[in-house]
C-alpha positions as CSV (number, residue, x, y, z in Angstrom):
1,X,127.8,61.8,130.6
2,X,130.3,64.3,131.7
3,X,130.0,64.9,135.9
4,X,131.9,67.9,137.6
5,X,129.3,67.4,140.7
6,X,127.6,71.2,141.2
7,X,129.0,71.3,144.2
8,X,128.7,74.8,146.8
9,X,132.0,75.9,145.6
10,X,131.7,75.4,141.9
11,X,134.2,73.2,142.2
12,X,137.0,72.9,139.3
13,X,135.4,74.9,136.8
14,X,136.0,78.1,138.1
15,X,139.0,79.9,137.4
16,X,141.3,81.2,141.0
17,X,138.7,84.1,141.4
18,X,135.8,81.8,141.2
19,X,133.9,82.4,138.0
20,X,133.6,80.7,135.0
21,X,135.1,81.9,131.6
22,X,132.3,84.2,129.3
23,X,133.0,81.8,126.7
24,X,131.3,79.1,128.1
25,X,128.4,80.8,127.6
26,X,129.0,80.6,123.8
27,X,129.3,77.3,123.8
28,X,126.7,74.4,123.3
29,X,128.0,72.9,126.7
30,X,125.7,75.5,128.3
31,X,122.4,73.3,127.4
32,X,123.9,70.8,129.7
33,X,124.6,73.5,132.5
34,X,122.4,74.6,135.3
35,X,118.7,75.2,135.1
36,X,116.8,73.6,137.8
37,X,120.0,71.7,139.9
38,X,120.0,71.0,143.2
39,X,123.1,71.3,145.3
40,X,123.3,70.4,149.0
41,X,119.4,69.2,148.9
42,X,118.5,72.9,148.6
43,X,117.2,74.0,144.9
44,X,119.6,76.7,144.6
45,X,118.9,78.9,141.8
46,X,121.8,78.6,139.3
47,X,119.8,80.3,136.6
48,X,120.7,83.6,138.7
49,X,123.9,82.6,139.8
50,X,125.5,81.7,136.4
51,X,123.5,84.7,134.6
52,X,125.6,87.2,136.7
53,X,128.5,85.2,135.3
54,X,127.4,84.0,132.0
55,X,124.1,86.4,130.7
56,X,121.1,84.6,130.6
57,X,121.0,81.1,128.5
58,X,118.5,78.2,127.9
59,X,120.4,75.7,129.1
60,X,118.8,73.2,131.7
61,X,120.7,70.1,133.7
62,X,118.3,67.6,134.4
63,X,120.2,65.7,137.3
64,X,121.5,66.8,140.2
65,X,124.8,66.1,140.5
66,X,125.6,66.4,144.3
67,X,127.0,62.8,145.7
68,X,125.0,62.9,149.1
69,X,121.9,63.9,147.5
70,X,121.2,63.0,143.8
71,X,118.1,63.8,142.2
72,X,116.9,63.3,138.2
73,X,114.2,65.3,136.8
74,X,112.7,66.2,140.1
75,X,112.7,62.3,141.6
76,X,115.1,61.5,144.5
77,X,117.2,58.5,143.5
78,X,119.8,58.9,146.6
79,X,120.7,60.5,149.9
80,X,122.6,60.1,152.5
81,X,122.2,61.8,155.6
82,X,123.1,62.7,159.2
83,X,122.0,61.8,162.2
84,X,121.1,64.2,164.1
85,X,122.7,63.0,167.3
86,X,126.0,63.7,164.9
87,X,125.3,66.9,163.8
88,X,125.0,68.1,167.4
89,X,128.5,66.5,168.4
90,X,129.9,68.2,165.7
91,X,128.5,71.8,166.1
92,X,129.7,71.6,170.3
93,X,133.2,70.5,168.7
94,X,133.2,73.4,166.4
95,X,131.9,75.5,169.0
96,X,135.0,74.2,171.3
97,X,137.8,75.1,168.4
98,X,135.9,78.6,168.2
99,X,136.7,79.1,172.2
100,X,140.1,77.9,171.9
101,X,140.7,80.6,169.4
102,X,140.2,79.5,165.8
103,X,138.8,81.6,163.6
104,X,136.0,78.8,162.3
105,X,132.0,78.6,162.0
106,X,129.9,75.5,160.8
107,X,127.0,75.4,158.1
108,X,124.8,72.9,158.6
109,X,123.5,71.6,155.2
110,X,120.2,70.7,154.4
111,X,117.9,69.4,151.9
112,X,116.1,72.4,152.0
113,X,118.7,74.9,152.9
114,X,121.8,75.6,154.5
115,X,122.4,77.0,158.1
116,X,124.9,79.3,160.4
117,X,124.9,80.6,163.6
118,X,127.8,83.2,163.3
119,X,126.4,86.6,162.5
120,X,129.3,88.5,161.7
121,X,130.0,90.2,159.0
122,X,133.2,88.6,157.7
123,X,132.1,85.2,158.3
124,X,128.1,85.7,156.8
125,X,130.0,87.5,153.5
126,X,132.2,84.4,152.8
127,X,129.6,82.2,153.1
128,X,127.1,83.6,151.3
129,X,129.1,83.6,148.7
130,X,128.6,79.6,148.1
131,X,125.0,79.1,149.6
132,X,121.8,80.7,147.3
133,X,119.7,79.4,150.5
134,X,121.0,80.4,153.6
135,X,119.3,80.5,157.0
136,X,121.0,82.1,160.2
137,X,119.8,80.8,163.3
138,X,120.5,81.1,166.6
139,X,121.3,77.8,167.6
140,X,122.4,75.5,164.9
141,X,121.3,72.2,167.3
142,X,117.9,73.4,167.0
143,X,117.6,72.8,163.2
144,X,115.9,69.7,163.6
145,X,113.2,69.7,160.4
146,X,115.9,69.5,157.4
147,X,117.4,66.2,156.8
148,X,121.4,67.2,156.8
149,X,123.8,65.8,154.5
150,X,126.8,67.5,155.8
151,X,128.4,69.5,157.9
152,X,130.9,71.8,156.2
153,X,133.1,73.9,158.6
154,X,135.1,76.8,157.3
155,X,138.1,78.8,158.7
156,X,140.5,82.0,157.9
157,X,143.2,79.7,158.5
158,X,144.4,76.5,157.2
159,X,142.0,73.6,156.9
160,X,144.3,70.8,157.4
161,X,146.3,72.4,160.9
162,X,143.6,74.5,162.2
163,X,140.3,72.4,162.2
164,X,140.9,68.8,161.1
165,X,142.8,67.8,163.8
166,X,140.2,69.1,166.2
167,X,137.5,66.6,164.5
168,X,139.9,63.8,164.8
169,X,137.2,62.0,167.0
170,X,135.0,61.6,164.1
171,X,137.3,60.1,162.0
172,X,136.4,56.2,163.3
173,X,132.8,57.0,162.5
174,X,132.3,59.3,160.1
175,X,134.7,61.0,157.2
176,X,136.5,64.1,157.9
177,X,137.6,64.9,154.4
178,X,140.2,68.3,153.7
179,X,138.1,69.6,150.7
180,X,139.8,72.9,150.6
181,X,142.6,74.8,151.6
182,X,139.7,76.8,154.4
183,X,137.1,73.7,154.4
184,X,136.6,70.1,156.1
185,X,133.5,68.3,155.7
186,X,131.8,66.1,157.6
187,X,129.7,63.6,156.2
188,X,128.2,59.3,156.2
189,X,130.9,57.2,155.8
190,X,129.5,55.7,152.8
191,X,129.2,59.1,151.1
192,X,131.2,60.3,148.9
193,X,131.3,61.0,144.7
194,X,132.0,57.8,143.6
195,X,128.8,56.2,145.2
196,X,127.1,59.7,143.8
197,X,128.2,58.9,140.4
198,X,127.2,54.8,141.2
199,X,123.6,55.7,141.6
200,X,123.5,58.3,138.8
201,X,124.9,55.8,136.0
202,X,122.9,53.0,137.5
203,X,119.5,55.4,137.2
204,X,120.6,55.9,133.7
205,X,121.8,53.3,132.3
206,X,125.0,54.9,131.7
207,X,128.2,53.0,131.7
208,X,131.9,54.0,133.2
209,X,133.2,54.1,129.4
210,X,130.3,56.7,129.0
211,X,131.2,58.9,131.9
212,X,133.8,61.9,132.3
213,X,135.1,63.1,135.3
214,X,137.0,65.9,136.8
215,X,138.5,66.8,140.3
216,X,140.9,68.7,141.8
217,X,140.9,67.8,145.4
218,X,140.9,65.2,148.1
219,X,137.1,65.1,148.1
220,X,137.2,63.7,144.6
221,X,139.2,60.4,145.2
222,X,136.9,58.0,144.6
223,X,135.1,59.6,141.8
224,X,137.4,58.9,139.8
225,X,137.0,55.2,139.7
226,X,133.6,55.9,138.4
227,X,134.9,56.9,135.0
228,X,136.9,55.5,132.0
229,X,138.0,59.4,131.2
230,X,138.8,60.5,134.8
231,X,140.4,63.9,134.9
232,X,142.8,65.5,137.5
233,X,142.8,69.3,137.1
234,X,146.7,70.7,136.5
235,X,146.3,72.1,139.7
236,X,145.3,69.1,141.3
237,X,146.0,67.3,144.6
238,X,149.1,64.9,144.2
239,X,147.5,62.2,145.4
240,X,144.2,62.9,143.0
241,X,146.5,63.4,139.8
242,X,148.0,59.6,140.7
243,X,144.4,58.1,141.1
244,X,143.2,59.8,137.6
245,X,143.6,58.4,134.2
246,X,144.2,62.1,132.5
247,X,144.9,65.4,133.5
248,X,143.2,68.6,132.0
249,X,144.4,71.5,131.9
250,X,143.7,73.9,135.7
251,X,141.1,75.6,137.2
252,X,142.7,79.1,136.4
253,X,142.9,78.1,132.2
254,X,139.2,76.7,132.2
255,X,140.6,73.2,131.7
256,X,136.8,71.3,132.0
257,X,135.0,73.2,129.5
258,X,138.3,73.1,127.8
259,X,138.7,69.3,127.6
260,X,134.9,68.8,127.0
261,X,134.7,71.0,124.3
262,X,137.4,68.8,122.7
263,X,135.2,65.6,123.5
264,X,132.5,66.8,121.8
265,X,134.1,68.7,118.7
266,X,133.2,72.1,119.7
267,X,135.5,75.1,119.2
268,X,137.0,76.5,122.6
269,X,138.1,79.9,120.9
């Protein structure tokens, strides 16, 4: 089992302007790609999303591979959500960083879909780009009949100076993870990849010496102690390189599809 989790960003197999490499499409990797995934608890439809990248293919995946909600051929086998109570705290802090001045706006993400409350332009267009379901409401407090497994909050400006430190009273309770150089999520303190890949190998029968990993960021620590062959991306986080057994090539020279066509033998040219 090779696990990139289908995360809203596409995580480390796009290349720096977010798409994936037409080859990929002519490979055999692409009947283990997207049909019928789930990311965030919403079924997003990734047969549209990777046909405006790809063309159209046959190719289905048959487990979602998102850590705070994993599902296999339409059964739940794990989730991990917030309370609600939590997910109000954190939409007044957010509100209060907006009023001081940052430039930042929270989705709330659901099973079923994802939701915002900022209508401008700017702000909807950027995060549109990473949600297929996407719900504007008028008051994000009042989504109360979606289970939420996070709470992602993005910003123009830098992740790590502008918004963490402003969600620093969540940090004995809950993770505050960097996940980007725009994004912090917000999320169960037992949630996180490695307890995503736990449940998926343990529903499978798979082993670690069975299982490939790749990551790029901070967000993908403990993933990699899920795997025997645990990649960093070239591009990686310092700290995610160290924790990895291997590095593959980065995100901008298509380094998973890369490194797993050289697992399995297939030709990358």
């Amino acid at each position: 089992m090779w696990c990139r989790f289908l995360d809203w960003r596409f995580g480390c197999r796009c290349d720096d302007d977010r798409l994936l490499d037409r080859r990929v499409g002519n490979q055999r990797l692409r009947n283990r790609s997207f049909r019928n995934c789930r990311h965030d608890g919403r079924r997003l439809d990734h047969r549209r999303r990777c046909r405006r990248r790809l063309g159209r293919h046959d190719g289905r995946c048959r487990h979602q591979l998102d850590f705070r909600y994993v599902v296999g051929r339409g059964r739940e086998i794990s989730s991990d959500c917030l309370g609600l109570d939590v997910v109000d705290r954190l939409v007044d802090a957010i509100r209060g960083l907006r009023s001081r001045g940052v430039d930042v706006g929270a989705v709330v993400c659901g099973k079923r879909s994802a939701y915002i409350e900022r209508r401008d332009a700017p702000f909807r267009a950027e995060i549109a780009k990473y949600y297929t379901r996407l719900e504007v409401v008028d008051d994000l407090r009042a989504v109360t009949d979606d289970e939420v497994l996070k709470v992602a909050v993005f910003t123009s400006g830098s992740s790590a100076d502008d918004v963490a430190p402003g969600l620093a009273a969540f940090c004995a309770t809950h993770q505050v993870v960097v996940s980007g150089e725009h994004w912090v999520d917000v999320m169960n303190p037992t949630a996180n990849k490695g307890t995503g890949i736990a449940h998926l190998q343990a529903a499978l029968g798979i082993t670690r010496s069975q299982t490939m990993v790749f990551g790029d960021f901070l967000n993908d620590l403990e993933m990699m102690d899920t795997a025997k062959y645990s990649f960093a991306m070239d591009n990686a986080h310092p700290e995610l390189r160290a924790r990895a057994r291997y590095v593959a090539p980065a995100n901008s020279e298509n380094g998973v599809v890369r490194t797993i066509s050289a697992a399995l033998g297939l030709s990358w040219t």
